[in-house]
Structures are given as C-alpha cells and as structure tokens.
N, C-alpha and C positions, 0 to 999 in steps of 0.2 A: 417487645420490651428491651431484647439486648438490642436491638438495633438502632431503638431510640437514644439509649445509653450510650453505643458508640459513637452516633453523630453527634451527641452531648458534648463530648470529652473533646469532640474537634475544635481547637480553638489557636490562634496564631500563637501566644504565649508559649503553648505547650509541644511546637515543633513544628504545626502546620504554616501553609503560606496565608495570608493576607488574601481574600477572594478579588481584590484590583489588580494583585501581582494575577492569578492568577489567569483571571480572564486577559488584559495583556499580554501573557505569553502567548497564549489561546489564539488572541485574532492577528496578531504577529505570523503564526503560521498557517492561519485559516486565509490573511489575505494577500501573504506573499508566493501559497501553493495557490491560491485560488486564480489568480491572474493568467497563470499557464494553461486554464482552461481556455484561452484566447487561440494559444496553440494547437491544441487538441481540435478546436473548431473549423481553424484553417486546415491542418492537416486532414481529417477527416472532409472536409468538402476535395481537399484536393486529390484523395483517391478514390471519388464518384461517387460517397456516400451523400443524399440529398440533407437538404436543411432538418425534416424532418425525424430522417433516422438518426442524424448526428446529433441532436438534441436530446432524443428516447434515449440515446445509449447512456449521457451525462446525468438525465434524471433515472435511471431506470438500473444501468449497470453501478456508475458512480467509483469506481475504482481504476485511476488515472494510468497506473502502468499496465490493465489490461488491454483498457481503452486503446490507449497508441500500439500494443500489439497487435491489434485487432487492424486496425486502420494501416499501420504499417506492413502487414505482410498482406493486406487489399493491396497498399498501392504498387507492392514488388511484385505483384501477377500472382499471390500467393491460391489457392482453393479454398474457396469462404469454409469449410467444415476444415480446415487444418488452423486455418488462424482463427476461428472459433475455438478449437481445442487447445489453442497455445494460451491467449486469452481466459480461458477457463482456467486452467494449470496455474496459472498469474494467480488467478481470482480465489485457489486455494484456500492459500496463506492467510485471506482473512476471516478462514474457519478458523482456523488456529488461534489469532489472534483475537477472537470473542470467546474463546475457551477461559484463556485467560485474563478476560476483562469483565465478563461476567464476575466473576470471583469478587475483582475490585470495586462495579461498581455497584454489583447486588440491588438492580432495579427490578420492579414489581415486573409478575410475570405480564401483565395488559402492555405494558410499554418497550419493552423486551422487541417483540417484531419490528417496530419502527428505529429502535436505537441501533439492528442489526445493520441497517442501511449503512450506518456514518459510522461502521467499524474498517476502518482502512488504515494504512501507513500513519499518517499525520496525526489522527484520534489516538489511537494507539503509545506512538511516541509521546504525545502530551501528557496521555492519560499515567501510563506508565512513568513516568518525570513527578507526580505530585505524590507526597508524602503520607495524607490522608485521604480516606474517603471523600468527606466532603471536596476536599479538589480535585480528586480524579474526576469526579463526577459533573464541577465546571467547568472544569479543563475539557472533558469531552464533549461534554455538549453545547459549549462555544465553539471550539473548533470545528464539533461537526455543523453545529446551522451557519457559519459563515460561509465555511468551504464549500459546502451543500450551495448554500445563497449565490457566489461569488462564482465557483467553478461552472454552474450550470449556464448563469448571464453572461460572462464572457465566453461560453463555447458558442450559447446564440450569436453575439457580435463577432467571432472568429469566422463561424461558417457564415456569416451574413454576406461578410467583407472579405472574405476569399478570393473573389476575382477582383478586387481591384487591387488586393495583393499582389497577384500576379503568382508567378513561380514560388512554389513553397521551399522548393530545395532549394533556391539562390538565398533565401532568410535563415536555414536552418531552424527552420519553427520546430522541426521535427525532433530534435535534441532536447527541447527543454522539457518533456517527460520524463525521460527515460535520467535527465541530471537530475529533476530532482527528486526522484528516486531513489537515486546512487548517496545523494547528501543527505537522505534519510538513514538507507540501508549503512552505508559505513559508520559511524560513531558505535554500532550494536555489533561489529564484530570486534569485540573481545578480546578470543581465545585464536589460539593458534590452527582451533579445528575449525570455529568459524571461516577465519581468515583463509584456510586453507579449500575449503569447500565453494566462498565465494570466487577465488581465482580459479578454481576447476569448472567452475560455471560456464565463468567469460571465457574460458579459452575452448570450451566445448560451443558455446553460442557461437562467438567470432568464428572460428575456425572451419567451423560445420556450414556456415554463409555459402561460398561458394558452390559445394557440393552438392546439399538439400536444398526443397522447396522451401518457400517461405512460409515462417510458422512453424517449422518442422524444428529447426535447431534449440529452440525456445522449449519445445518438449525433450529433447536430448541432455539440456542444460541443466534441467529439474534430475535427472540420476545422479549429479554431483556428490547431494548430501546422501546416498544411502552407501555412495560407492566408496565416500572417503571414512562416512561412520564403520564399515567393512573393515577397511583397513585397518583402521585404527583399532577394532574390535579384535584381530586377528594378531596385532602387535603388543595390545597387552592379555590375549592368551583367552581372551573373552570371544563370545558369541556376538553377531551383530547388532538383536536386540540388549544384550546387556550395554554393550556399547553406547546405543543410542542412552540407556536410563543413565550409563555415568555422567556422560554429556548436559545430561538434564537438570539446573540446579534446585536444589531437595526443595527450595520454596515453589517448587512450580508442580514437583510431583503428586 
C-alpha cells in the first residue's frame, strides 16, 4: 500500500522529470557507451580471445572496464588467473553499487536476479541522476536494455571485423574503455578524499607497469582507498573504520 502511494505522488508537477526527458537521457548514454563495445570486440580478438569467447564475456560478464582488463593484460602476456583476478577486483564495485540501488529502485524480489545483470557504471549514473522512483527506475532500465542490446552487437561486429582491421594498437581501439570510464568515474569525485584516492590509484597502476606482471598492478591500485581512508583516519585522531563511516554520507548509511 505505501508503495503504491509513493509511486502515486510521482508526478512531473511535483519535482519529478517528464518520463521522455527521461528515457532520452537514458539512451543518450545507453548508445554513446554502447558503441565502444565495437572496441572491446576488436581488442578482444586481437589478444587471441576467439569469436566465441569474446561474445560469452559481453553477454555473460557485461561490465566494460573489466572486460578490457581482462583482454588487456591477455594481450601484455599477462597469466589468465592474474588478469582474471584484476578483472574481478574491477567487477567489485558493482556490488556496491546494487547495494545502493536496490534501496532506490525497490523491485520485486522475482526480478531482482536479472536486474543484477544491468547494474554497471552507466545504470548506476543514470539511475542515481533521477529524482524519483518512478525515473530511477526508467532511467535504469532503459539504459540497461540499450547498453545490454547495443554493447553486445557491436562487440560481435568488433571481433567479426578484427582482421581486416588490422593492428589494433595502430587505431587505439584499446583506449576507448578504459576513457569512458574515466568520463563516468570523474564528475563523482567530489571530495578532496575522493580526489585524493583516485590519483593514488593511477599513480600506483601507471607506476607499478613496468615492474609487475600484467594484471597485477590493477590489484595494487585497489589498496588506494583503505590506505588513504587510514590516513586520513589517523589525522583526524580516529580509527580506520570510523574514518571510512565519516567519509560515508548519512543518506547512504
């Protein structure tokens, strides 16, 4: 009954978006991420992965910056079980972020398993952007059947058309995961501590390149956030974990 109630009260008048505005935003980023899956497809063929498996990974894994971890420390001579676990490590964060999208979109427990699929970067972003329920909920699930639709088809025609591509490193195919990414990940740092955790990352990834195997520096890069919530826990006179809960704002606790 309250639930009924609240999607009752959702109405544009009253502060929500117009459901056109919405779905627009929606496939705006459902089919300007989705096209990069063209990238993924060539890159993935070009580091020996068959048609086959590069396809399973698009339907099956479905989260784009693992994906090119995964493919990109194959193609640097990495050890499949180390760029698996880099890839994984990636693949985290989008526990995290069905923690908190559940909350927002409070779907029946039957539908729950499948909606788990299309929780990534892009869903998340959208979803988290709408003001009520009712548009979180078609903000996400536009974005995720596009991206789903669109990223899967173009990794087929990526790895289809891979050889007559030719060299993938001469196109830089191999960049346009891991940018847009980055064009997700930055607008969401904020705070000083964000900011400061995301640049102890990259300088532990880059830096560690040389030295470690491939795949390896990717799990190095992940200690940023506990090592910098430490300090910062240790400067205002607090424990680690407290640290992490100031960090955390009261509507998420």
């Amino acid at each position: 009954m309250a639930e009924q109630t609240a999607l009752a009260d959702i109405r544009p008048e009253d502060g929500g978006k117009a459901d056109s505005a919405v779905v627009r935003d929606a496939l705006g980023v459902g089919v300007a991420v989705g096209l990069s899956g063209f990238a993924f497809g060539v890159t993935s063929a070009g580091s020996g992965l068959t048609l086959l498996q590069t396809c399973a990974l698009s339907l099956l894994v479905f989260t784009g910056a693992s994906q090119f971890a995964l493919v990109g420390a194959l193609a640097a001579g990495g050890n499949p079980l180390t760029a698996a676990a880099g890839a994984f490590f990636l693949g985290v964060r989008n526990a995290f972020y069905g923690l908190r999208l559940s909350q927002l979109l409070a779907l029946p427990r039957a539908v729950r398993p499948f909606a788990a699929q299309w929780v990534i970067d892009e869903t998340t972003a959208v979803a988290l952007a709408q003001p009520t329920r009712r548009s979180t909920r078609i903000g996400f699930a536009v974005t995720g059947l596009s991206l789903y639709v669109l990223w899967n088809l173009t990794t087929f025609l990526g790895a289809l058309g891979a050889d007559a591509i030719g060299d993938t490193d001469a196109w830089g195919l191999d960049a346009a995961g891991p940018a847009v990414f980055l064009a997700l990940l930055a607008p969401m740092l904020k705070t000083s501590t964000e900011r400061t955790v995301a640049g102890l990352a990259v300088l532990l990834g880059l830096g560690l390149l040389p030295v470690l195997p491939a795949g390896v520096p990717v799990l190095v890069a992940a200690l940023a956030a506990p090592a910098v919530l430490c300090l910062e826990g240790r400067r205002r006179g607090t424990s680690c974990n407290e640290a992490h809960e100031n960090d955390v704002p009261e509507e998420d606790r």
